[in-house]
MARMARGU-947805 format. One record per residue: residue in one letter; x, y, z negated of N, C-alpha, C, O, CB in turn. Coordinates in steps of 0.2 Angstrom, whole numbers. Glycine has a CB too. Example, Ala and Ser with C-alpha at 12.3 -4.5 7.8 and 13.67 -1.06 7.14 Angstrom:
2
+--------+-------+-------+-------+-------+-------+-------+-------+-------+-------+-------+-------+-------+-------+-------+-------+
: residu :    nx :    ny :    nz :   cax :   cay :   caz :    cx :    cy :    cz :    ox :    oy :    oz :   cbx :   cby :   cbz :
+--------+-------+-------+-------+-------+-------+-------+-------+-------+-------+-------+-------+-------+-------+-------+-------+
:      a :    66 :   -28 :   -39 :    62 :   -22 :   -39 :    66 :   -16 :   -39 :    71 :   -17 :   -42 :    57 :   -22 :   -45 :
:      s :    64 :   -11 :   -35 :    68 :    -5 :   -36 :    64 :     0 :   -39 :    67 :     6 :   -40 :    70 :    -3 :   -29 :
+--------+-------+-------+-------+-------+-------+-------+-------+-------+-------+-------+-------+-------+-------+-------+-------+
! end
This chain:
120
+--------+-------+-------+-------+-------+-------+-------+-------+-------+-------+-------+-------+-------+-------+-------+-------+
: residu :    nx :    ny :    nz :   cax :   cay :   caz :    cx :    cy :    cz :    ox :    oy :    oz :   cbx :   cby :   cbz :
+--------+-------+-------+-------+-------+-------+-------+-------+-------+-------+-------+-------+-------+-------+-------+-------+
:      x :  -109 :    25 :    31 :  -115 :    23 :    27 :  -114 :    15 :    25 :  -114 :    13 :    19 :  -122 :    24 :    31 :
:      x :  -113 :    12 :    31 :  -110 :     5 :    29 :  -105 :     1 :    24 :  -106 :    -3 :    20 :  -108 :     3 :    34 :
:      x :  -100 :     7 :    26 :   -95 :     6 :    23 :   -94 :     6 :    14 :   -92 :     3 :    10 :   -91 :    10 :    26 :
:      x :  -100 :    15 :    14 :   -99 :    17 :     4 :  -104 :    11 :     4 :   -99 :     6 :     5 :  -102 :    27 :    -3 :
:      x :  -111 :     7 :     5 :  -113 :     0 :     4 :  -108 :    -5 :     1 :  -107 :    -7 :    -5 :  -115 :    -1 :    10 :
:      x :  -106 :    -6 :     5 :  -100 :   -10 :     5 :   -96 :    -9 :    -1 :   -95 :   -15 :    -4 :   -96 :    -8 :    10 :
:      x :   -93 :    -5 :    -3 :   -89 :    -1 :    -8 :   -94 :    -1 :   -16 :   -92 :    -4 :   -21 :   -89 :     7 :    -4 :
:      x :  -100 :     1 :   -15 :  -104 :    -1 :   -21 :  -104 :    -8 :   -24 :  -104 :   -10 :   -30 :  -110 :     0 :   -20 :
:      x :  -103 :   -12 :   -16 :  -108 :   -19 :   -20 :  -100 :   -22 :   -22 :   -99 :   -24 :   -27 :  -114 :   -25 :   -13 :
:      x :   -94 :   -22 :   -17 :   -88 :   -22 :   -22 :   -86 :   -20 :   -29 :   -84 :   -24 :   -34 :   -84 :   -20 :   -19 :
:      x :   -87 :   -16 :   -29 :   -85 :   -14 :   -37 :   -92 :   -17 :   -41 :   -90 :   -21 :   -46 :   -85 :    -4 :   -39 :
:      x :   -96 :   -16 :   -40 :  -100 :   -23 :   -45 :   -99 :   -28 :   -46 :   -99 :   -30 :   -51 :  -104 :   -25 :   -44 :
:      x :   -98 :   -31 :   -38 :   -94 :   -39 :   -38 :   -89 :   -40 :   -42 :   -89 :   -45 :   -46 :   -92 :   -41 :   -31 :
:      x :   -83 :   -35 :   -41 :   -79 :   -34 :   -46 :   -80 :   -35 :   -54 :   -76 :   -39 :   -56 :   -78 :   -28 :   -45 :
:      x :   -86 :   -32 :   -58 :   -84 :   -29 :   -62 :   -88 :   -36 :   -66 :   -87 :   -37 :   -72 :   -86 :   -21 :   -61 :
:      x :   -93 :   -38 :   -60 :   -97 :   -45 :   -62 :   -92 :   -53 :   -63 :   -94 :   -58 :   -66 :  -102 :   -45 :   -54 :
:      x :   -88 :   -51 :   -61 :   -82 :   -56 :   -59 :   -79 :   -58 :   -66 :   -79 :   -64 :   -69 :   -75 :   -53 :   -54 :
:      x :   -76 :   -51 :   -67 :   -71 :   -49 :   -74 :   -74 :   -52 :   -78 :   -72 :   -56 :   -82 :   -69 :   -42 :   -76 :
:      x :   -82 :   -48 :   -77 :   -87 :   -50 :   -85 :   -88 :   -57 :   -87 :   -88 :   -59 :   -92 :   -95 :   -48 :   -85 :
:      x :   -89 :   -60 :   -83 :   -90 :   -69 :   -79 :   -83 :   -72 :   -82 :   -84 :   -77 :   -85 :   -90 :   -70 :   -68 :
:      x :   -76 :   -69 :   -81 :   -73 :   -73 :   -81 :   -69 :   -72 :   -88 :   -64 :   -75 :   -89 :   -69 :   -74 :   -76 :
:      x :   -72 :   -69 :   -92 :   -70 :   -65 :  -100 :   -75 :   -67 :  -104 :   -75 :   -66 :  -110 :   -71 :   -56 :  -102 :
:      x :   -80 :   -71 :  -101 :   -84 :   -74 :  -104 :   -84 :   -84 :  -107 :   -86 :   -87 :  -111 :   -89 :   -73 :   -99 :
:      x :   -80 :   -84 :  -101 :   -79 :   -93 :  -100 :   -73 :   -94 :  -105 :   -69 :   -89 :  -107 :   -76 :   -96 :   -91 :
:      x :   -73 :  -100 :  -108 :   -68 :  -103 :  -113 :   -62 :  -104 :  -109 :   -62 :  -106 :  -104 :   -71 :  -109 :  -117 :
:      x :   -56 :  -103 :  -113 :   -51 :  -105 :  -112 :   -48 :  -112 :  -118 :   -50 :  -117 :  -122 :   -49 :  -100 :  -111 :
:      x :   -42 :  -110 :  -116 :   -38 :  -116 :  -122 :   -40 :  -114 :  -128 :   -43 :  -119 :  -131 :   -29 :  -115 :  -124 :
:      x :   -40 :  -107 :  -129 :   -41 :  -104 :  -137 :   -46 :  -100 :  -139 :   -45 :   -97 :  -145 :   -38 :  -100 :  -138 :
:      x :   -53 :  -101 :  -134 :   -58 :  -100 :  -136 :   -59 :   -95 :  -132 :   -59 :   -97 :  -126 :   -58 :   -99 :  -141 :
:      x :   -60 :   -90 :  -132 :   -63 :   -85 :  -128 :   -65 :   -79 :  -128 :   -67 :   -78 :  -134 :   -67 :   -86 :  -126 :
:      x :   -67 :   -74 :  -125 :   -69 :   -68 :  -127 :   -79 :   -70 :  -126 :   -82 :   -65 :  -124 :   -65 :   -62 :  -122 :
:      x :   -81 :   -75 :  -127 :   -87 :   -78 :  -127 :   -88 :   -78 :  -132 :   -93 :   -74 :  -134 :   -88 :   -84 :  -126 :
:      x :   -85 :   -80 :  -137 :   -86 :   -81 :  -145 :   -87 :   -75 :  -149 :   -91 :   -76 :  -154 :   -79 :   -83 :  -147 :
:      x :   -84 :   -69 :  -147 :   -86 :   -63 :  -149 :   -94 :   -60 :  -149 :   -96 :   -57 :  -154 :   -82 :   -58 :  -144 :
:      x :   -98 :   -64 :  -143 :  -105 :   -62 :  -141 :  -110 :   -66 :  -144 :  -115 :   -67 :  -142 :  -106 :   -63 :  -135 :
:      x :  -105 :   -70 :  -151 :  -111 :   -76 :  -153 :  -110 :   -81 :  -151 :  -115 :   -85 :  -153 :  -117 :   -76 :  -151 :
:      x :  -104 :   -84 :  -146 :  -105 :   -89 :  -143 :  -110 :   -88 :  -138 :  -114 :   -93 :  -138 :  -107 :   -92 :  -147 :
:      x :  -111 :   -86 :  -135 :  -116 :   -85 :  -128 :  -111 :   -85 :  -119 :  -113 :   -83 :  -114 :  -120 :   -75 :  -130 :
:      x :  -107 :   -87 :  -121 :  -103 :   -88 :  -114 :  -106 :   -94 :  -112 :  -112 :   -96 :  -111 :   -93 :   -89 :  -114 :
:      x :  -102 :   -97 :  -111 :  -104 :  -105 :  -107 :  -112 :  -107 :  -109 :  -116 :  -106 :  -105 :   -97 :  -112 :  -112 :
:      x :  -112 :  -110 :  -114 :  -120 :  -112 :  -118 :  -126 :  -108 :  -112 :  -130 :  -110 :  -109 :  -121 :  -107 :  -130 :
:      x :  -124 :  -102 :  -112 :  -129 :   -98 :  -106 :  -131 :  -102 :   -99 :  -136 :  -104 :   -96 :  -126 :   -91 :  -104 :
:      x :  -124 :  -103 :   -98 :  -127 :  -107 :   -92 :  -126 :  -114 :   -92 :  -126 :  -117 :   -87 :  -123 :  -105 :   -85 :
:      x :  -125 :  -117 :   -96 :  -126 :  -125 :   -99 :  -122 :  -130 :  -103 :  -118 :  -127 :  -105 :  -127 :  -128 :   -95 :
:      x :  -121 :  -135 :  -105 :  -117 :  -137 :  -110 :  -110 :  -139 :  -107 :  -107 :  -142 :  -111 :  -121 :  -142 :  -114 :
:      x :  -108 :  -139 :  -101 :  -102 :  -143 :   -97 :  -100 :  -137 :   -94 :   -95 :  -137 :   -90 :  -105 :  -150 :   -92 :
:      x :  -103 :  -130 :   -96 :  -102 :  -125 :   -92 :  -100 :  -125 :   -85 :   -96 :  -120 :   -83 :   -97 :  -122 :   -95 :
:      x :  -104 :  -131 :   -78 :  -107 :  -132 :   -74 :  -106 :  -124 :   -70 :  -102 :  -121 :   -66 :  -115 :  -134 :   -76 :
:      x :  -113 :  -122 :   -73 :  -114 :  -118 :   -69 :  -110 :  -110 :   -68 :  -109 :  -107 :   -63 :  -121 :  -117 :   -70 :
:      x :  -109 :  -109 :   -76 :  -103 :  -105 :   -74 :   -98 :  -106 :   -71 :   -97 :  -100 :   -68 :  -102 :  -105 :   -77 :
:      x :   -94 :  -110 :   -70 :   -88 :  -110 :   -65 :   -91 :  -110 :   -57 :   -88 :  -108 :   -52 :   -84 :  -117 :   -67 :
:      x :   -96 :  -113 :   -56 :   -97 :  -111 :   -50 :  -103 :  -103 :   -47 :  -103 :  -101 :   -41 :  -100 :  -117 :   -49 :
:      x :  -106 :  -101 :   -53 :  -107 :   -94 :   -51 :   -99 :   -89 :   -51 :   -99 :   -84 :   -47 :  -113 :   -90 :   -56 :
:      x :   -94 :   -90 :   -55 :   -88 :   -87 :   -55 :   -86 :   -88 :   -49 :   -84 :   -83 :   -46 :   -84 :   -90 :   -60 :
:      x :   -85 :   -95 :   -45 :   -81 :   -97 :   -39 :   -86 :   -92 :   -33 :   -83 :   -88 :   -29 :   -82 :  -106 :   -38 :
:      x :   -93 :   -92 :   -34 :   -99 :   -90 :   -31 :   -97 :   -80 :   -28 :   -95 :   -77 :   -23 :  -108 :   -91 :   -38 :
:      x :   -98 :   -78 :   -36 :   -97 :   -71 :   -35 :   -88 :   -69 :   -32 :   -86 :   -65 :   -27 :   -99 :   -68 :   -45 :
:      x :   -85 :   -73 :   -36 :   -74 :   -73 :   -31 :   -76 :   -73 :   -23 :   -72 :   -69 :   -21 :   -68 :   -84 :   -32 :
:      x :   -78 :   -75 :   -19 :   -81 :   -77 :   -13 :   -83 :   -72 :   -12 :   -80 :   -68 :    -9 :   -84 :   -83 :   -13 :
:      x :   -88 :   -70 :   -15 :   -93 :   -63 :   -11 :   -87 :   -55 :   -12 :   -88 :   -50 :    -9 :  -103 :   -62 :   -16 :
:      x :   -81 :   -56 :   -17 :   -78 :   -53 :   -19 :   -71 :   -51 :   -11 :   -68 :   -46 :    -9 :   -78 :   -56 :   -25 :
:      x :   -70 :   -59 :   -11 :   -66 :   -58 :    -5 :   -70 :   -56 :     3 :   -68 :   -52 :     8 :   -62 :   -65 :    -5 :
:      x :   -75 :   -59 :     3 :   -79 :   -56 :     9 :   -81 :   -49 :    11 :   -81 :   -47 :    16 :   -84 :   -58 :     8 :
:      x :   -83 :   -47 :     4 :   -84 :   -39 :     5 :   -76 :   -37 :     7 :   -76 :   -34 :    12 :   -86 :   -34 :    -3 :
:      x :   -70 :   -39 :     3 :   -66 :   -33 :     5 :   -63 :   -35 :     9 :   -57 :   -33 :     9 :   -62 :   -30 :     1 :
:      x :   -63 :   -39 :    15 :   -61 :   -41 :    22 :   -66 :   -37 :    25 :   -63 :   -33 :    28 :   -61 :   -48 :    25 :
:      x :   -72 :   -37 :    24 :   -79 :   -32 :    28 :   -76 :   -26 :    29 :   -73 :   -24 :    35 :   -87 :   -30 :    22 :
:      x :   -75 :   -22 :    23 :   -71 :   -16 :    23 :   -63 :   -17 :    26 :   -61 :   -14 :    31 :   -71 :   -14 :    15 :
:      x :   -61 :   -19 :    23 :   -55 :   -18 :    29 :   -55 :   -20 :    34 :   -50 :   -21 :    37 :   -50 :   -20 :    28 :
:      x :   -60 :   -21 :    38 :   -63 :   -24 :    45 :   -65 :   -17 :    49 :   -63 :   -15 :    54 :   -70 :   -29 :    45 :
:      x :   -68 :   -16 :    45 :   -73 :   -10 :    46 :   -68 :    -3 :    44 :   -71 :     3 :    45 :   -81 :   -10 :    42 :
:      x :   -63 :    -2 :    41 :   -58 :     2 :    41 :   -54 :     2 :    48 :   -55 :     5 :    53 :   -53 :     2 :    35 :
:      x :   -50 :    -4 :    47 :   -46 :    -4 :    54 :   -48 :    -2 :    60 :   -44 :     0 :    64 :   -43 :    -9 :    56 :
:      x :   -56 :    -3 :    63 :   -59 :    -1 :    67 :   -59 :     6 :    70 :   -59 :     7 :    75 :   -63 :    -3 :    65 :
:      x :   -60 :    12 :    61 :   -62 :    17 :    64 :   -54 :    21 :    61 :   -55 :    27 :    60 :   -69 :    19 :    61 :
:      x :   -49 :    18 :    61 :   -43 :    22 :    59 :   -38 :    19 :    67 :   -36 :    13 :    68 :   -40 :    19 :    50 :
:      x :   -37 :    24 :    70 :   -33 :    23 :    77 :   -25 :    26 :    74 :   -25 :    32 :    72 :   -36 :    29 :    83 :
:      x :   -20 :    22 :    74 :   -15 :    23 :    75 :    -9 :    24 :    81 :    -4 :    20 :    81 :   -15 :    21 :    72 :
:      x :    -8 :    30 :    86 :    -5 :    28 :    89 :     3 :    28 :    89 :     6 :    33 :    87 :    -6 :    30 :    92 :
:      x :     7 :    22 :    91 :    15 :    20 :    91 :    16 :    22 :    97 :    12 :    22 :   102 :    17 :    12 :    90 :
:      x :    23 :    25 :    96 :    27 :    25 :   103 :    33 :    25 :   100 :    34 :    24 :    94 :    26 :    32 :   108 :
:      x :    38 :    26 :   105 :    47 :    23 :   105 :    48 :    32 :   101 :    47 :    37 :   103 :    54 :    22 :   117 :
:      x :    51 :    29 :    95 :    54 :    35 :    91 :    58 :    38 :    96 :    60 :    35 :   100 :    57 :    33 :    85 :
:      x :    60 :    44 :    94 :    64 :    47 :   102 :    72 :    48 :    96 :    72 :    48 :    89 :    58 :    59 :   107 :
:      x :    78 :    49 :   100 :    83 :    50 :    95 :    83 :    57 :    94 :    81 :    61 :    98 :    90 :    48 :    98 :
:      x :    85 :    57 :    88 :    86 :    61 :    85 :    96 :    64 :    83 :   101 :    60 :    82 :    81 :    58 :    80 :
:      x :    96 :    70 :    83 :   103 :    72 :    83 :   107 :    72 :    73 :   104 :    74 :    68 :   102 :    81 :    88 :
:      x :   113 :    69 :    74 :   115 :    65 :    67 :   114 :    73 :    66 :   115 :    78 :    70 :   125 :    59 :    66 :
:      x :   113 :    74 :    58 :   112 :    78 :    54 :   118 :    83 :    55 :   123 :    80 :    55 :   111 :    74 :    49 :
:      x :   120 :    90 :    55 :   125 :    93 :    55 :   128 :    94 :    64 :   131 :    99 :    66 :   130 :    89 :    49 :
:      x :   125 :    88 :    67 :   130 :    91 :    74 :   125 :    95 :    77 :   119 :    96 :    75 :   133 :    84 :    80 :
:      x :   129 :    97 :    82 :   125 :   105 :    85 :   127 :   103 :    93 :   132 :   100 :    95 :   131 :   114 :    81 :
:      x :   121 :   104 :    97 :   121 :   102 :   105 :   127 :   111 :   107 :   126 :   117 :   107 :   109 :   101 :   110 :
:      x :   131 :   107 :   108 :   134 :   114 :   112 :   137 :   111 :   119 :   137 :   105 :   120 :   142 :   119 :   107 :
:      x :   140 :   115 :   123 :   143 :   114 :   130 :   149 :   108 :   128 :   151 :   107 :   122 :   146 :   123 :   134 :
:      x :   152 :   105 :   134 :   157 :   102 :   133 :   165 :   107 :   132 :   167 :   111 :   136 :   157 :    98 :   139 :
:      x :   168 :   105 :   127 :   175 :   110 :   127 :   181 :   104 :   129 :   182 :    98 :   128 :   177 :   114 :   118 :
:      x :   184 :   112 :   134 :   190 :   108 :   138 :   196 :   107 :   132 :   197 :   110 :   127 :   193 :   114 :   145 :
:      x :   201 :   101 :   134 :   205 :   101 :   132 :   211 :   102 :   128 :   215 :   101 :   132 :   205 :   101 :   133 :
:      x :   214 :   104 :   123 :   218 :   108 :   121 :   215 :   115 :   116 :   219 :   119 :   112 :   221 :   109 :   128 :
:      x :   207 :   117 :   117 :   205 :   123 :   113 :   202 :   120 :   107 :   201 :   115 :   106 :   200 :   127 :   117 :
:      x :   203 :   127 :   103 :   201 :   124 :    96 :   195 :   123 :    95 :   192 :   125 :    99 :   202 :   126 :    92 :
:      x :   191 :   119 :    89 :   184 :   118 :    91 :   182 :   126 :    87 :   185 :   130 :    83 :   181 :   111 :    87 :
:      x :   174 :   126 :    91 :   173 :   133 :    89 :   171 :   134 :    80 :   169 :   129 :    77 :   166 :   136 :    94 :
:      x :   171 :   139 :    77 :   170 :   139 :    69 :   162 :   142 :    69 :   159 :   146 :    73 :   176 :   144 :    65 :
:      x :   159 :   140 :    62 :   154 :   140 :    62 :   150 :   148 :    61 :   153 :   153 :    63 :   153 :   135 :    58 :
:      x :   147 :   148 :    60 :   144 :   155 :    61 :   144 :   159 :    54 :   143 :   156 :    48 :   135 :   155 :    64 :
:      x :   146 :   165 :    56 :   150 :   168 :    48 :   155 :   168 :    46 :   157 :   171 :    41 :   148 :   167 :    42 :
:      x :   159 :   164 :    50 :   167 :   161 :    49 :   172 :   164 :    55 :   170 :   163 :    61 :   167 :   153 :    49 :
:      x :   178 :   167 :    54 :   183 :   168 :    57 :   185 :   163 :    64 :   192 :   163 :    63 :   188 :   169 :    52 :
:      x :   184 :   159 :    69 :   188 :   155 :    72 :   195 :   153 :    71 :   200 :   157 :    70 :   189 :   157 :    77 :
:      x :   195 :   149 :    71 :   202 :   144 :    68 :   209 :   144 :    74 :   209 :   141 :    79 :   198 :   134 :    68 :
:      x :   214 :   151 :    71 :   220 :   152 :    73 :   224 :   145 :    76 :   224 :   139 :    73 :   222 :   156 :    68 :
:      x :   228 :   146 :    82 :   234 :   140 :    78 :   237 :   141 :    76 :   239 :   147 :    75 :   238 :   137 :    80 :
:      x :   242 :   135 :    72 :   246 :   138 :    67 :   253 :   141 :    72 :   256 :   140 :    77 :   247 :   130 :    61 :
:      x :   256 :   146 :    67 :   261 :   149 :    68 :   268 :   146 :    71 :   271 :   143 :    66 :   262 :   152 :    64 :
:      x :   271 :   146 :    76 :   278 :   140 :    77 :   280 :   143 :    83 :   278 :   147 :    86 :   277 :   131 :    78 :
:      x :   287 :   138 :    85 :   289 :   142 :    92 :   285 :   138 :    98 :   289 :   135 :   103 :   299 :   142 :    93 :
:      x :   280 :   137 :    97 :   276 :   134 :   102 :   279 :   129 :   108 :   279 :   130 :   114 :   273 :   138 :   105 :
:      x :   281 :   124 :   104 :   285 :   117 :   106 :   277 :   112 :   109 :   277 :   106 :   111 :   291 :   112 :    98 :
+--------+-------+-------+-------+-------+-------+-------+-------+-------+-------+-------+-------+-------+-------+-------+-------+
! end
């Protein structure tokens, strides 16, 4: 309940922010100018108060969303533990082979003869 709260009043804050800062003059004028001129002049001639409701509303923007990620990490439990090894891709756990035998062939396949010679 806390949290969609939370969640509303961010995306407002948000959206309040954007509007706030599409409003203020820049180098080249502004997207103020579009409204008549009604950016800055609204909140006063040195645009004062605008930059500080902008700074005002940025602030409550970062506050909400530490709240919420405060209040996420709380209710999200992750447990770590030691990754366990894992066998290299393709090898196969078989018994130990003695010495001198050939390795065994895979399944569906003939076993691997030795080659033909006068066995030197």
């Amino acid at each position: 309940m806390l949290e969609t709260l939370l969640w509303i009043l961010f995306v407002a804050a948000c959206i309040v922010v954007s509007f706030v800062i599409l409003l203020q003059e820049g180098k080249g004028g502004g997207l103020g100018e579009a409204f008549g001129g009604a950016g800055q002049q609204t909140f006063g001639v040195k645009a004062e108060g605008i930059n500080k409701f902008t700074g005002l509303v940025s602030a409550i923007v970062v506050v909400i969303a530490i709240l919420i990620t405060k209040i996420r990490s709380d209710t999200t439990t992750l447990e770590f533990s030691e990754p366990r090894p894992q066998p290299a891709p393709g090898a196969e756990q078989s018994a130990p082979v003695e010495p001198g035998t050939p390795p065994a062939a895979p399944e569906g396949e003939a076993p691997a003869q030795p080659p033909a010679g006068d066995g030197k």
